[in-house]
DRENDO-1510 file (C-alpha; in Angstrom, 1 decimal, always signed):
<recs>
REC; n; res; u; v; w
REC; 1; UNK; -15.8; +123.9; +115.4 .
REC; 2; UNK; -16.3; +120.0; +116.0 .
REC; 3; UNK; -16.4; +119.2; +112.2 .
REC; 4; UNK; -12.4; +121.3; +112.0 .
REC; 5; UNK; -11.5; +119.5; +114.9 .
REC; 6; UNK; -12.4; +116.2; +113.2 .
REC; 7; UNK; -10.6; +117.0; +110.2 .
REC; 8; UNK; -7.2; +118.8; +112.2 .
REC; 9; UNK; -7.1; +115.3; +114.5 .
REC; 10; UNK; -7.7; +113.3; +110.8 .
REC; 11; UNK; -4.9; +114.9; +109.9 .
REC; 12; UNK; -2.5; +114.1; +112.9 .
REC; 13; UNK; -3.7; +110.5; +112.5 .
REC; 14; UNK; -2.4; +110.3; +109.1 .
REC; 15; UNK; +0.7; +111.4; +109.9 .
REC; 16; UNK; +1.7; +109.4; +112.2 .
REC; 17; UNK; +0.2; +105.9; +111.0 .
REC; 18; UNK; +0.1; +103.2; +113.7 .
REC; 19; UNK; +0.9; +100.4; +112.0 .
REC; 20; UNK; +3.6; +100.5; +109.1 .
REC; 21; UNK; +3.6; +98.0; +106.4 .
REC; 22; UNK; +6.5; +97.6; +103.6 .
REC; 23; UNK; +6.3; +99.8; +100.4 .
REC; 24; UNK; +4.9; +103.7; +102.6 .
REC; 25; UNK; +1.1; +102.4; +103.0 .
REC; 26; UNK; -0.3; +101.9; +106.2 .
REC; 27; UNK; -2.9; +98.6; +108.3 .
REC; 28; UNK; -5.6; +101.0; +109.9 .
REC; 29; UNK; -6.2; +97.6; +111.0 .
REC; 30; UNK; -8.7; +94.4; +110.8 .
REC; 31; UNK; -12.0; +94.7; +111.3 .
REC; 32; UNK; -14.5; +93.3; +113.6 .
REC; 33; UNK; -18.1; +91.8; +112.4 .
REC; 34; UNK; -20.8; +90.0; +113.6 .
REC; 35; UNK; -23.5; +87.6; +112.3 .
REC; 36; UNK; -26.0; +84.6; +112.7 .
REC; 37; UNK; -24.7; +81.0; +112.1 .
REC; 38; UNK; -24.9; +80.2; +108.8 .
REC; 39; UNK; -24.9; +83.7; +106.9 .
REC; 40; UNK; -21.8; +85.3; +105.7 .
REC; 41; UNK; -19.2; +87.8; +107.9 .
REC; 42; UNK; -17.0; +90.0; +106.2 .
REC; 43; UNK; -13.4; +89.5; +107.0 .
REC; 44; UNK; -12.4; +93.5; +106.4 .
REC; 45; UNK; -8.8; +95.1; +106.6 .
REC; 46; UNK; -8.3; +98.7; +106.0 .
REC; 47; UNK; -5.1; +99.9; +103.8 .
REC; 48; UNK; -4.0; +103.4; +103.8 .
REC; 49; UNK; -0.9; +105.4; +102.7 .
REC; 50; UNK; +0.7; +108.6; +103.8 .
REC; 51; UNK; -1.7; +111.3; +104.7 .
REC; 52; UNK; -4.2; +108.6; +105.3 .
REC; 53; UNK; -5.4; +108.3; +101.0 .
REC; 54; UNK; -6.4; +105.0; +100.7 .
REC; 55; UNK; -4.3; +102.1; +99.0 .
REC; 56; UNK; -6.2; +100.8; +96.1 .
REC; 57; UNK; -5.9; +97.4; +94.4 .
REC; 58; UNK; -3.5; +95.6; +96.7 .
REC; 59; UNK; -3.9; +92.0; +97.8 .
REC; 60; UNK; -4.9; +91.2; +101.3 .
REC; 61; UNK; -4.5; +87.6; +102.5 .
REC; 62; UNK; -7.1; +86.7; +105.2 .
REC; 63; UNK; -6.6; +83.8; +107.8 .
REC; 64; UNK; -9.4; +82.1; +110.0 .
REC; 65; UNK; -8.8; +78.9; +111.4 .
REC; 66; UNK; -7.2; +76.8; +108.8 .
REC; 67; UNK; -9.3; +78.9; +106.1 .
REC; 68; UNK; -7.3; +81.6; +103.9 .
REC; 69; UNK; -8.7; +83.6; +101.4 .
REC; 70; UNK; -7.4; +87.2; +99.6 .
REC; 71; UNK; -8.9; +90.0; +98.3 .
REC; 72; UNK; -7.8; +93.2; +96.9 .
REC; 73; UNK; -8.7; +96.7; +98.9 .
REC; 74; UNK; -10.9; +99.0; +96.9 .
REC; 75; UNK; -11.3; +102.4; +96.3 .
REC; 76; UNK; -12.0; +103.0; +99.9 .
REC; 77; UNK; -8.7; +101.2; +101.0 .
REC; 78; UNK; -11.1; +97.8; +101.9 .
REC; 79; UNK; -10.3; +94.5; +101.3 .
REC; 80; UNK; -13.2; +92.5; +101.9 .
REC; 81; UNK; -13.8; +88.6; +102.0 .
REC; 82; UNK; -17.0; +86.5; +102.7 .
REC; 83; UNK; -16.7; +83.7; +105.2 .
REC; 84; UNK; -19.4; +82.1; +107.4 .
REC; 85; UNK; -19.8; +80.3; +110.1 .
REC; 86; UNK; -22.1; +77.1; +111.1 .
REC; 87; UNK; -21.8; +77.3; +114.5 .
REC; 88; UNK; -21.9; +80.7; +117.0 .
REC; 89; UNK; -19.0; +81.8; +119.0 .
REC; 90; UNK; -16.0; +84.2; +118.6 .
REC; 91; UNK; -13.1; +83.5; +115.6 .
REC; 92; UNK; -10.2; +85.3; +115.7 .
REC; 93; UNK; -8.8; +86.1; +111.9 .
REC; 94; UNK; -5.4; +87.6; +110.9 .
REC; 95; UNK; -4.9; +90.0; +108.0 .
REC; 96; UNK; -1.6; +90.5; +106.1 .
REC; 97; UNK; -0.5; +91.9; +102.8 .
REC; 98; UNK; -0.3; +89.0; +100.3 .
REC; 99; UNK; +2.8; +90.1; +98.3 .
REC; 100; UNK; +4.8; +90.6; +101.5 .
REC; 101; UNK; +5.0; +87.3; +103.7 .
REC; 102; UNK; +7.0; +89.7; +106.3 .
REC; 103; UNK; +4.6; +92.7; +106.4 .
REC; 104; UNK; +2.9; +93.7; +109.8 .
REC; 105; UNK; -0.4; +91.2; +110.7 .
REC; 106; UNK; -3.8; +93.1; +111.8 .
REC; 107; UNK; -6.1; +91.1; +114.0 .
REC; 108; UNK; -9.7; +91.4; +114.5 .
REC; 109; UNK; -13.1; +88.9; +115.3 .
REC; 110; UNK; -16.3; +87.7; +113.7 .
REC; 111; UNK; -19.0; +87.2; +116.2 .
REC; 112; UNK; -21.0; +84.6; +115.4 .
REC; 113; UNK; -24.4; +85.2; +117.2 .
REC; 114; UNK; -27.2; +82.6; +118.0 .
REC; 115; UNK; -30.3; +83.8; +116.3 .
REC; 116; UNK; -32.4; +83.7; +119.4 .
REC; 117; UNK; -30.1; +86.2; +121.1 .
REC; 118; UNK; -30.7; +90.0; +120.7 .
REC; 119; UNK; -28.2; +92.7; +120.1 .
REC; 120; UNK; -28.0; +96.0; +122.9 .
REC; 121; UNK; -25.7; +98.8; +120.4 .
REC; 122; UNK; -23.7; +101.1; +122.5 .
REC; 123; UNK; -22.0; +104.1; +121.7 .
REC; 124; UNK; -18.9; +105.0; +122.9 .
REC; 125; UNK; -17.9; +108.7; +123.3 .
REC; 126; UNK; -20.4; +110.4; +125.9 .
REC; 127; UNK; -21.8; +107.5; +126.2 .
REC; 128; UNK; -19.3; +105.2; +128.1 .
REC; 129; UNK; -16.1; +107.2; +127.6 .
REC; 130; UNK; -16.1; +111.0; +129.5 .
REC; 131; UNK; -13.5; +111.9; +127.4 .
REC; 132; UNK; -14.3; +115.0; +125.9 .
REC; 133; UNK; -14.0; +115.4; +121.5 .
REC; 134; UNK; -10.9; +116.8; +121.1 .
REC; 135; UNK; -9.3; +114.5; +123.6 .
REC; 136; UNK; -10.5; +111.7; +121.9 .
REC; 137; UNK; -9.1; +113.3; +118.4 .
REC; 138; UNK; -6.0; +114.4; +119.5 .
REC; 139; UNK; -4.8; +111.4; +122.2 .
REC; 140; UNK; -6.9; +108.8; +121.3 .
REC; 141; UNK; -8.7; +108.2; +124.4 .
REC; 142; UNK; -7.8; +105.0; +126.0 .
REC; 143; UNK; -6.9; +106.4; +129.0 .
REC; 144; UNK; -10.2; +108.3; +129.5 .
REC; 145; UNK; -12.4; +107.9; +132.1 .
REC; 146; UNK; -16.3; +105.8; +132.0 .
REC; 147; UNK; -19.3; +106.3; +134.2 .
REC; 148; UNK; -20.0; +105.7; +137.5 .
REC; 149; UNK; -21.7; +102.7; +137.1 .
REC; 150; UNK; -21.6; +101.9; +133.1 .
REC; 151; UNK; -19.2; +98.8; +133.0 .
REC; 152; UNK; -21.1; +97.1; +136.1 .
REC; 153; UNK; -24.8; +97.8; +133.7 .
REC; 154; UNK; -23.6; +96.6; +130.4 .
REC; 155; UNK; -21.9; +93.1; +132.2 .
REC; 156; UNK; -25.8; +92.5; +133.6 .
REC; 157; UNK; -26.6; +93.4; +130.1 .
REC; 158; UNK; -24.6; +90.7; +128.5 .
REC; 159; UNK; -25.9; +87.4; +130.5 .
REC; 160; UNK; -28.9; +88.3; +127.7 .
REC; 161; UNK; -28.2; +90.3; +125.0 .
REC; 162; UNK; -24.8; +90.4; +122.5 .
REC; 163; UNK; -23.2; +93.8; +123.1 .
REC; 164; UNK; -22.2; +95.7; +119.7 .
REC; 165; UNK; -19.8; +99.3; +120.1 .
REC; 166; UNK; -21.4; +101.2; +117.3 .
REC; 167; UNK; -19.1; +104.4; +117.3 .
REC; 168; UNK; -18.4; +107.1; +115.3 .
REC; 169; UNK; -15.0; +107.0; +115.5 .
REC; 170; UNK; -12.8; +106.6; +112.4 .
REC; 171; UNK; -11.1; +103.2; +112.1 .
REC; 172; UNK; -7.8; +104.9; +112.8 .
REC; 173; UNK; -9.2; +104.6; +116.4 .
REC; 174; UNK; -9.8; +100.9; +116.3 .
REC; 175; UNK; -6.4; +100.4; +118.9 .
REC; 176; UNK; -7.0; +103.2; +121.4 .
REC; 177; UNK; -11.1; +102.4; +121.4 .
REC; 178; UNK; -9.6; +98.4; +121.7 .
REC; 179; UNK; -7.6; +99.4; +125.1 .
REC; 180; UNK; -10.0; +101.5; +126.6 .
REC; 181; UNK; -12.7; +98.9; +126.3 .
REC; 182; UNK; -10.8; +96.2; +128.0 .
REC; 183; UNK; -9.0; +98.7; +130.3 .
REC; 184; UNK; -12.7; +99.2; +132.0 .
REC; 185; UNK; -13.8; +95.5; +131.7 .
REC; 186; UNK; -16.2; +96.4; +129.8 .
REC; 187; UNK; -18.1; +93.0; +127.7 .
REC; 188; UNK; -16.4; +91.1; +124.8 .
REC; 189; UNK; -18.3; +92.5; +121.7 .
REC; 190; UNK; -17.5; +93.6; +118.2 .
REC; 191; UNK; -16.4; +97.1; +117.6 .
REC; 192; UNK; -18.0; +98.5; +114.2 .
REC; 193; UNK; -16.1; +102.1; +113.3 .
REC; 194; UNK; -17.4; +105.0; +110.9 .
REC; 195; UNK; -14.5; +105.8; +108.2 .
REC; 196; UNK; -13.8; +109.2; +107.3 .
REC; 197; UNK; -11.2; +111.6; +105.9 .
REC; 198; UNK; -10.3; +113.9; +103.2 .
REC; 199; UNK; -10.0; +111.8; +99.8 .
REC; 200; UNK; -13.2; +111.4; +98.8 .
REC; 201; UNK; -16.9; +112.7; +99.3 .
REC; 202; UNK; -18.4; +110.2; +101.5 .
REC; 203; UNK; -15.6; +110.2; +104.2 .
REC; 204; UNK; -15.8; +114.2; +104.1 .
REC; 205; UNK; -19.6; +113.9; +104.6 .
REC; 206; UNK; -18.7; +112.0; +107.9 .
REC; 207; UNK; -16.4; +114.5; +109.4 .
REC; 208; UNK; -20.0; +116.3; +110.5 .
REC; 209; UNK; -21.6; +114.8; +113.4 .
REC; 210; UNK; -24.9; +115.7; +112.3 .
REC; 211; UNK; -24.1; +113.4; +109.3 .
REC; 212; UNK; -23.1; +110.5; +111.9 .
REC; 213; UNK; -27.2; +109.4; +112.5 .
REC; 214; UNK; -27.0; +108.1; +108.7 .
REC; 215; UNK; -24.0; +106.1; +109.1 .
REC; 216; UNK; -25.0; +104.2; +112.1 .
REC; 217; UNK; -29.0; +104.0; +110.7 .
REC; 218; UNK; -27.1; +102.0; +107.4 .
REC; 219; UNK; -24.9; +100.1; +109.9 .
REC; 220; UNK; -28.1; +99.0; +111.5 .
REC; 221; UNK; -29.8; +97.5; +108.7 .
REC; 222; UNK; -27.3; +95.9; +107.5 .
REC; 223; UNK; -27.2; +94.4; +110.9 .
REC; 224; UNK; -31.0; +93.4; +110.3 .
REC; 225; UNK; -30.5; +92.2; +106.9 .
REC; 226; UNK; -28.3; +89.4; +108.5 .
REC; 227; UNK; -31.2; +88.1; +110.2 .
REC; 228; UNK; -29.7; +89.8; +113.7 .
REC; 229; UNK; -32.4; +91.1; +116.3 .
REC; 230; UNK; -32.1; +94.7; +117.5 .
REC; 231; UNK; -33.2; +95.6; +120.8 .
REC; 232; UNK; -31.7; +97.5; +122.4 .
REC; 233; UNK; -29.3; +101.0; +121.6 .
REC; 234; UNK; -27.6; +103.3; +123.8 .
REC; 235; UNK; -26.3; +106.2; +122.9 .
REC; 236; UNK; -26.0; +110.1; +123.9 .
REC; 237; UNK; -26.5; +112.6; +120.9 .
REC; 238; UNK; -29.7; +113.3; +118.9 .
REC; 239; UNK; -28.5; +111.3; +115.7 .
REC; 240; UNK; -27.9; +108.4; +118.3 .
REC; 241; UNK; -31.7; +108.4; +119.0 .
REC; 242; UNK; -32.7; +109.2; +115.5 .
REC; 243; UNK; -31.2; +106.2; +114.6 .
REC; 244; UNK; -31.9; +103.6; +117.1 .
REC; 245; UNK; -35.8; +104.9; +116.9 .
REC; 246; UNK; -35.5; +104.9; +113.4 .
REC; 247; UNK; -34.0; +100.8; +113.3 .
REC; 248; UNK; -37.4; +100.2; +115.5 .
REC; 249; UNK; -35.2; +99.3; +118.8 .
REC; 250; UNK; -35.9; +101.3; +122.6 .
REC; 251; UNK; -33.6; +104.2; +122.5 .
REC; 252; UNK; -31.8; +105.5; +125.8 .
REC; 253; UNK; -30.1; +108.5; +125.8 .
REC; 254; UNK; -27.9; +109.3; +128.2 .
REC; 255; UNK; -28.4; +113.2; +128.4 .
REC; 256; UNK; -28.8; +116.3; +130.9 .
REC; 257; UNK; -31.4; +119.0; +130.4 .
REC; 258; UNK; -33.5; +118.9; +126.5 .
REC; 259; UNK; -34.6; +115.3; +125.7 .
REC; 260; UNK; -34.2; +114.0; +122.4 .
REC; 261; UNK; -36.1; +111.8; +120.0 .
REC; 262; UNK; -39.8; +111.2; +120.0 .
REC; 263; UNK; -39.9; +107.7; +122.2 .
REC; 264; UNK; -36.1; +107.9; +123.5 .
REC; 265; UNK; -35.6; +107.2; +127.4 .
REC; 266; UNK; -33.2; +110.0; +128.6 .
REC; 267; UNK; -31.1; +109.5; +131.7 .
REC; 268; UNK; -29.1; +111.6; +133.6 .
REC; 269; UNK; -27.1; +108.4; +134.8 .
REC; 270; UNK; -26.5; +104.3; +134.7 .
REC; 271; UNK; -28.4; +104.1; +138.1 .
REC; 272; UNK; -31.6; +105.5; +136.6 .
REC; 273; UNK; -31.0; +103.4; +133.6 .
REC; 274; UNK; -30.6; +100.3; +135.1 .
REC; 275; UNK; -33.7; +101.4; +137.0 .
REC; 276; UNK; -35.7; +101.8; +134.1 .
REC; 277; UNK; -34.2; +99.1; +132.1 .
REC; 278; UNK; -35.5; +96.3; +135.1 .
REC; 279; UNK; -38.9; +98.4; +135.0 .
REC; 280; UNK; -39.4; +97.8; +131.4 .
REC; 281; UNK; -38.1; +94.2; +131.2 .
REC; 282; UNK; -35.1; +94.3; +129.4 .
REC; 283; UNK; -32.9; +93.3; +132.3 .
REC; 284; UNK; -33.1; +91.3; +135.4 .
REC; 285; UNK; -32.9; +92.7; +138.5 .
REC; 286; UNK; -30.1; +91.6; +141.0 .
REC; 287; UNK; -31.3; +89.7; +144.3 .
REC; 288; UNK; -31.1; +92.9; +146.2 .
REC; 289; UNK; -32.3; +95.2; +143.6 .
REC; 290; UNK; -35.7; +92.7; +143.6 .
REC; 291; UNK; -35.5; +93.3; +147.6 .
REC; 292; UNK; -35.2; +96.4; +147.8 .
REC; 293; UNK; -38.3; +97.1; +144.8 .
REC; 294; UNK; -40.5; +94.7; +146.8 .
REC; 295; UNK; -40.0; +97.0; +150.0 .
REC; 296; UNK; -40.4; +100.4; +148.5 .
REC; 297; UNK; -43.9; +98.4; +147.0 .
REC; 298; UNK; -44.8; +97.8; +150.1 .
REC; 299; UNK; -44.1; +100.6; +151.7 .
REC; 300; UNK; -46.0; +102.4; +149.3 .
REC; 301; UNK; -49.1; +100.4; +149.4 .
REC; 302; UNK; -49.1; +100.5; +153.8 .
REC; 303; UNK; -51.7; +103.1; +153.7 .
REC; 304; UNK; -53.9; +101.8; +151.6 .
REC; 305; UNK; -54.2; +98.7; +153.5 .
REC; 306; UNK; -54.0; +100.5; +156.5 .
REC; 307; UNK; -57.0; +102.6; +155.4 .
REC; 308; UNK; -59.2; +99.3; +154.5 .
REC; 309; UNK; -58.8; +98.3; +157.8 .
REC; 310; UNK; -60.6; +101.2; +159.0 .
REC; 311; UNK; -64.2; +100.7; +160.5 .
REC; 312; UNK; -66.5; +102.2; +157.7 .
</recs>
């Protein structure tokens, strides 16, 4: 049932392309990356045609600063370019078609991480958006509601740790996902987007969920190859856990009723994650979260002082 309703919304998507460039073919749009100082980004943009088939060997001129470079999309529709940074931060880059000076311009950023600084991986759908599947597929789901409590964790989160969006979500969904994000004020990070569709075997195999664990295992490894430390991952679905345990970071799942994983935490909300997440160290704890821990500790241990006071 999910895996149809991947590939009916697919199919809506390709029909009715956000972004139109000269000559019928289509900007899915630029791509975000991330990476240590020093080590090569990949400046991505994706081009499609009508009924989303991807638009092979067309030049793609990149722009980063004063920097341009060009490279010509592959059989998956990619055009791809190396650049690096020496220094960490955020660098905006623009992505055009070469051979038309007035086609439409796709944006998109490289983070540039300090080695030092680890990486937390969030998921989006049922994990920050409420949005249910098919409201996703079908509307896009920037309008959809978060959890009580999720924006407010993952800005404590960032004062130490780089936040990556590890969704999913085809790239189609790269403006929606973009809006909803910033619509809940939810921490400047990369968003890094699964790709499928009908053309060829790979993007089929991603139009099953179950298959969704592999994609975001290779995403993370990549992500280590870079010299990038992983932490931390949230997520919501068993191939969420499966891969953060499986990348070596602490897993949190946010799930009611059967847990999932073999060393996953499960939560049933961002209060008992927050809770644990303090308990285990991977986040401070506010001046009156600290309070309130030292009073409950106290409270606790009352009796047992009480009862060593006690004539023997």
């Amino acid at each position: 049932m999910i895996a149809r309703a991947h590939a009916y919304a697919s199919l809506l998507l390709c029909l009715g392309p956000a972004t139109s460039c000269a000559g019928g073919s289509t900007f899915a749009g630029a791509l975000d990356d991330v990476t240590v100082p020093g080590a090569p980004a990949r400046l991505r943009a994706k081009l499609e045609g009508r009924l989303g088939r991807d638009v092979v060997g067309v030049r793609v001129l990149f722009e980063v600063g004063r920097k341009r470079l060009e490279a010509t999309t592959d059989r998956d529709g990619l055009a791809t370019a190396a650049w690096a940074a020496a220094e960490p931060g955020v660098y905006a880059y623009r992505a055009r078609r070469a051979d038309r000076p007035s086609a439409a311009v796709a944006r998109a950023r490289i983070f540039v991480v300090p080695r030092r600084r680890p990486l937390a991986i969030v998921d989006i759908d049922g994990t920050l958006s409420t949005a249910a599947g098919p409201e996703v597929l079908l509307r896009g789901g920037a309008d959809a509601p978060t959890f009580s409590g999720a924006p407010e964790l993952l800005r404590d989160l960032a004062r130490r740790y780089q936040l990556v969006y590890l969704t999913a979500r085809d790239d189609a969904f790269l403006s929606p996902t973009r809006r909803f994000l910033a619509r809940h004020r939810f921490p400047p990070g990369p968003v890094l987007f699964n790709d499928w569709g009908f053309w060829d075997p790979d993007a089929r195999a991603q139009l099953r969920p179950s298959r969704h664990g592999e994609f975001k295992l290779r995403v993370l490894r990549g992500l280590a190859a870079r010299g990038l430390r992983l932490a931390l991952g949230i997520g919501n679905a068993e191939t969420d856990a499966e891969a953060y345990e499986a990348a070596g970071l602490r897993s949190c799942i946010r799930r009611e009723g059967d847990r999932v994983g073999r060393r996953s935490f499960c939560f049933a909300d961002y209060g008992e994650l927050r809770r644990r997440l303090v308990a285990e160290g991977f986040l401070e704890p506010s001046p009156g979260e600290g309070a309130s821990a030292a009073a409950a500790r106290a409270l606790r241990e009352a009796p047992r002082r009480l009862f060593a006071r006690l004539p023997r």
